[in-house]
C-alpha positions in Angstrom: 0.0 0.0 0.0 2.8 2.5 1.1 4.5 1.5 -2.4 1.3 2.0 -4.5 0.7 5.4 -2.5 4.2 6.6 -3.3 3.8 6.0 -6.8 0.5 8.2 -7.0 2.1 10.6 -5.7 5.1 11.0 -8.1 2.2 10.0 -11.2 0.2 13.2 -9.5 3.4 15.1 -9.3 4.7 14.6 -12.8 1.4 16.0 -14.6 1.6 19.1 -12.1 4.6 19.8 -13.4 4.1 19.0 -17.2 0.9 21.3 -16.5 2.6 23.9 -15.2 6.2 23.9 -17.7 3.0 23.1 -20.5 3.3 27.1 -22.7 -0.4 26.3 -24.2 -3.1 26.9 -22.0 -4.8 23.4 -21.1 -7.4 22.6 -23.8 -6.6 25.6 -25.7 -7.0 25.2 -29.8 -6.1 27.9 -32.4 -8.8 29.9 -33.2 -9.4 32.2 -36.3 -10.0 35.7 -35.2 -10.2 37.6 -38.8 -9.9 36.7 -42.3 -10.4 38.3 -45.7 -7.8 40.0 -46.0 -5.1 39.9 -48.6 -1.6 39.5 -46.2 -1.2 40.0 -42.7 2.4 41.4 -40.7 3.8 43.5 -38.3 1.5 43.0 -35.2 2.2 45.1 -32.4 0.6 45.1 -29.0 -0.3 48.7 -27.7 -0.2 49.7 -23.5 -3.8 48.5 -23.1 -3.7 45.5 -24.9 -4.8 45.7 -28.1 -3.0 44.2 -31.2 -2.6 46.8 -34.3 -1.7 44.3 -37.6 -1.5 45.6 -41.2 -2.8 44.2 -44.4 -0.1 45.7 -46.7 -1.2 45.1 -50.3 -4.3 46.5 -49.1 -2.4 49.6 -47.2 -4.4 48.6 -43.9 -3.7 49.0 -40.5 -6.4 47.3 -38.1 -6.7 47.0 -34.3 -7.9 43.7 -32.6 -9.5 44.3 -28.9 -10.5 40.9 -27.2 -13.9 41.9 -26.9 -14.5 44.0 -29.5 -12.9 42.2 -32.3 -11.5 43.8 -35.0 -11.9 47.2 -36.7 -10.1 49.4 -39.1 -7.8 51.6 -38.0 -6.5 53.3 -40.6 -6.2 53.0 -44.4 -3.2 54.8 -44.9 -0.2 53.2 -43.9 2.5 54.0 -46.4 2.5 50.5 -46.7 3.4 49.7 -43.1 5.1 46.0 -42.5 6.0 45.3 -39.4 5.4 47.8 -36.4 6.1 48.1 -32.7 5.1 50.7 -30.2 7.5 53.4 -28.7 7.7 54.6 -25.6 5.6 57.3 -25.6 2.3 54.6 -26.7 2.9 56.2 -30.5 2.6 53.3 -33.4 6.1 52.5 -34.9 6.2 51.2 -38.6 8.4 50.2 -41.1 6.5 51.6 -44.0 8.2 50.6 -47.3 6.3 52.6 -49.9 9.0 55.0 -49.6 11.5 52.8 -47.4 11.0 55.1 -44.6 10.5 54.4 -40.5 7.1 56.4 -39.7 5.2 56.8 -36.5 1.5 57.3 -35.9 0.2 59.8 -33.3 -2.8 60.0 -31.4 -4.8 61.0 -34.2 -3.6 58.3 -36.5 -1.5 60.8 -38.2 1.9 59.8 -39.7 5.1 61.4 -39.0 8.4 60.9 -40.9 10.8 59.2 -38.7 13.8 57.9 -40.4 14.2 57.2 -44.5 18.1 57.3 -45.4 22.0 55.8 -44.5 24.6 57.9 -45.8 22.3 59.7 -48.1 20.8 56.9 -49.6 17.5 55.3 -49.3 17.0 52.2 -47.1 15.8 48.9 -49.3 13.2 48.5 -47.9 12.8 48.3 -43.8 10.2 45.4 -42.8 10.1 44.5 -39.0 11.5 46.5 -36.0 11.8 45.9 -32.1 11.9 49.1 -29.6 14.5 49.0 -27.0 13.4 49.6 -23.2 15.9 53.2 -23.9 14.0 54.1 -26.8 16.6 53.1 -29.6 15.0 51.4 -32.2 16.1 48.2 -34.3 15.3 47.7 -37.7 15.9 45.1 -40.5 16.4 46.4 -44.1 15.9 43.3 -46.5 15.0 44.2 -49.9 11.3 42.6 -51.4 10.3 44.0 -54.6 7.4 45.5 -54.3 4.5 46.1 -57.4 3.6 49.3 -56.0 7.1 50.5 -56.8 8.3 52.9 -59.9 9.7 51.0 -62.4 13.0 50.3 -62.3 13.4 50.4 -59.0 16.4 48.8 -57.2 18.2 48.5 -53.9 19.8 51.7 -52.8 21.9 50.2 -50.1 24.7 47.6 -51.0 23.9 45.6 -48.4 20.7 44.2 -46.4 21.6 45.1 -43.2 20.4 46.0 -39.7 20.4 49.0 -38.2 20.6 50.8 -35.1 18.2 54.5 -34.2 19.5 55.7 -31.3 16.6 57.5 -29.4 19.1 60.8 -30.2 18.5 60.0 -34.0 21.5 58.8 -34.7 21.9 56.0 -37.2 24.4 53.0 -37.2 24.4 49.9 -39.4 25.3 47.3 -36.9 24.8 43.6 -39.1 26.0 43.3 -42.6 27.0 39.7 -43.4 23.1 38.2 -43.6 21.8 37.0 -47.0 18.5 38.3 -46.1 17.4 39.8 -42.4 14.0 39.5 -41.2 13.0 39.2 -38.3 14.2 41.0 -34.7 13.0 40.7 -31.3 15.1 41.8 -28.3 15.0 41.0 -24.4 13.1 43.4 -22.4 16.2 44.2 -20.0 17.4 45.6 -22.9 20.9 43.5 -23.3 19.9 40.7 -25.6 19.2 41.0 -29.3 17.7 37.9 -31.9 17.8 38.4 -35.6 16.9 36.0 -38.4 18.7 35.6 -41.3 15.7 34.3 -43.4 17.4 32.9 -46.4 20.2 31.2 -44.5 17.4 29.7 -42.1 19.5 31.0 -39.0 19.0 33.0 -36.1 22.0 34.7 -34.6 21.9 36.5 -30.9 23.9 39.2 -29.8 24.5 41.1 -26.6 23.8 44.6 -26.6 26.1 47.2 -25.7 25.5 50.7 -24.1 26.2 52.6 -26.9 23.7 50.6 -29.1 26.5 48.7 -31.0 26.2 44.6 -31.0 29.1 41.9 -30.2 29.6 38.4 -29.4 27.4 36.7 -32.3 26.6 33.3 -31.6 24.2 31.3 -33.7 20.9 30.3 -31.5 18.3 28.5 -33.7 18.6 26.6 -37.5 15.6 28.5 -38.8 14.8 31.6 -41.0 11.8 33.9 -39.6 9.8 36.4 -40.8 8.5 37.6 -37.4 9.4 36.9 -33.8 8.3 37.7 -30.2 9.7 36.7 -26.8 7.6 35.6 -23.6 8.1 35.7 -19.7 10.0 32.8 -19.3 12.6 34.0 -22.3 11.2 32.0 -24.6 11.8 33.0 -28.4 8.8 32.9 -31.0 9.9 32.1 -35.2 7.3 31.9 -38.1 8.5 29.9 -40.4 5.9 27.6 -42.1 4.6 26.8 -38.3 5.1 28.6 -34.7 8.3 27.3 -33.6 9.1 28.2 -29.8 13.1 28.0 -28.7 14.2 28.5 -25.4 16.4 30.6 -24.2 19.3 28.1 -24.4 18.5 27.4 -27.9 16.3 24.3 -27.6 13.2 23.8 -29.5 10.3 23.4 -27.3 7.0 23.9 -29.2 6.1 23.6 -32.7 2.3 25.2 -32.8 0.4 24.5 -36.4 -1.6 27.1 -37.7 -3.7 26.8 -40.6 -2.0 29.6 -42.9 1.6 29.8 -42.7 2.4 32.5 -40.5 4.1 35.4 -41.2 4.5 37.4 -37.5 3.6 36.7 -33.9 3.1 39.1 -30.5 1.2 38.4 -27.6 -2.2 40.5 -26.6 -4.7 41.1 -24.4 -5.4 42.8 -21.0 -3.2 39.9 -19.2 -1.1 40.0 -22.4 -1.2 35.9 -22.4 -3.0 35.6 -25.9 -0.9 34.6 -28.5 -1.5 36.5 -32.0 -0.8 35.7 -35.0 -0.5 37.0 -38.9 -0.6 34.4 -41.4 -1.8 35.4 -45.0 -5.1 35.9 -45.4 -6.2 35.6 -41.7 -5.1 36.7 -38.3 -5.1 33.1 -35.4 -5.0 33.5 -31.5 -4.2 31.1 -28.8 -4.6 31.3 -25.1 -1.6 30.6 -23.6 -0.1 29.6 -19.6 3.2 32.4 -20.7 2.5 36.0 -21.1 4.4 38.3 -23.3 6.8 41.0 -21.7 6.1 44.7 -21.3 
């Protein structure tokens, strides 16, 4: 009796902790919050909440609220890709019309931010992460895009990454990636992920006080469009699937979704929904980890 009781309670103990180590929220399943739309990106979660995602061919920015659902925020974007929010709550974008780094204000008007390197245009910048300082971080892949002149071209020799101090001054700080995507950072502010798409490779780096990166050091054997970051450190890639890594670099969750997703952030009040782009359709899933401030 002593021996069968003793092996309950290890059997009881186990699934606590497999509950409670589990990311997905027990009996969760990914549900389809929007669709209709021609591509999804960039979603960003604002102070209260809410997730703001574009539909770019369309030039569409729309806000998702938990309760309300989804409404149109504004239809015009500049083309806005991927998008984070800035310390003072305004909407951050990486609007590639004219290769430029807007913000929105209050009144959902758009403000030039940043739109050259050394006197020449950026490719093409397409997903961004906000450090806790202010500086911003930005990839600058080139996509040709339809809505461009003819004859259009890449006006930087290299698809880089840069570095926006919240001064204004701009550094490129990567140049060796076949094609950067994208960038999520810690929120202490001293930890930076960035996928190389094409090489199906994401590379960390620490970040220094002057905004500058060292000591690259190859953390995942995936490309990524998007990525976002939880609680417990945990790093979020969209590439085909939702693929989770921990912080030491182990895969610990592969999450099917219906479209192939293109971005990720978390939502919500308690900011433990996780949302997701993915072509024509935007997915969320309730999750046990909530996404950092």
């Amino acid at each position: 009796m002593k021996l069968i009781n003793t092996l309950l309670l290890l059997l009881v103990t186990v699934a606590i902790v497999g509950q409670e180590s589990s990311i997905i929220a027990e009996n969760a399943k990914v549900i389809q919050a929007g669709t209709g739309y021609a591509f999804t990106e960039g979603p960003a979660v604002s102070p209260d909440g809410k997730v703001f995602f574009t539909d770019q061919p369309n030039d569409r920015i729309y806000a998702w609220d938990e309760i309300r659902g989804i409404e149109l925020w504004s239809d015009s974007t500049g083309r806005s890709n991927g998008m984070y929010f800035n310390t003072d709550s305004q909407l951050v974008a990486c609007a590639d019309l004219y290769n430029q780094l807007v913000y929105f204000d209050r009144d959902k008007k758009k403000h030039l931010l940043f739109e050259n390197y050394e006197d020449r245009y950026l490719n093409g910048p397409n997903d961004l992460w906000i450090a806790p300082n202010g500086d911003i971080y930005f990839t600058d892949p080139y996509y040709h895009r339809d809505y461009w002149k003819e004859g259009h071209a890449p006006a930087q020799d290299v698809r880089g990454v840069y570095h926006l101090s919240h001064e204004g001054v701009a550094s490129r700080v990567i140049d060796d990636y076949k094609q950067p995507n994208g960038i999520i950072g810690t929120p202490d502010g001293k930890i930076l992920y960035v996928a190389d798409i094409n090489d199906r490779k994401i590379w960390k780096y620490g970040i220094q006080p002057d905004g500058a990166l060292s000591g690259k050091t190859f953390f995942a054997p995936e490309g990524s469009d998007g990525m976002t970051i939880d609680d417990r450190g945990n790093i979020y890639l969209t590439m085909g699937k939702v693929w989770v890594y921990s912080p030491d670099g182990e895969m610990i969750q592969e999450i099917e979704i219906p479209e192939s997703p293109s971005n990720v952030c978390f939502g919500g009040k308690d900011r433990d929904i996780l949302f997701i782009t993915a072509r024509t359709s935007v997915y969320i899933l309730k999750m046990n980890v909530k996404g950092v401030q």
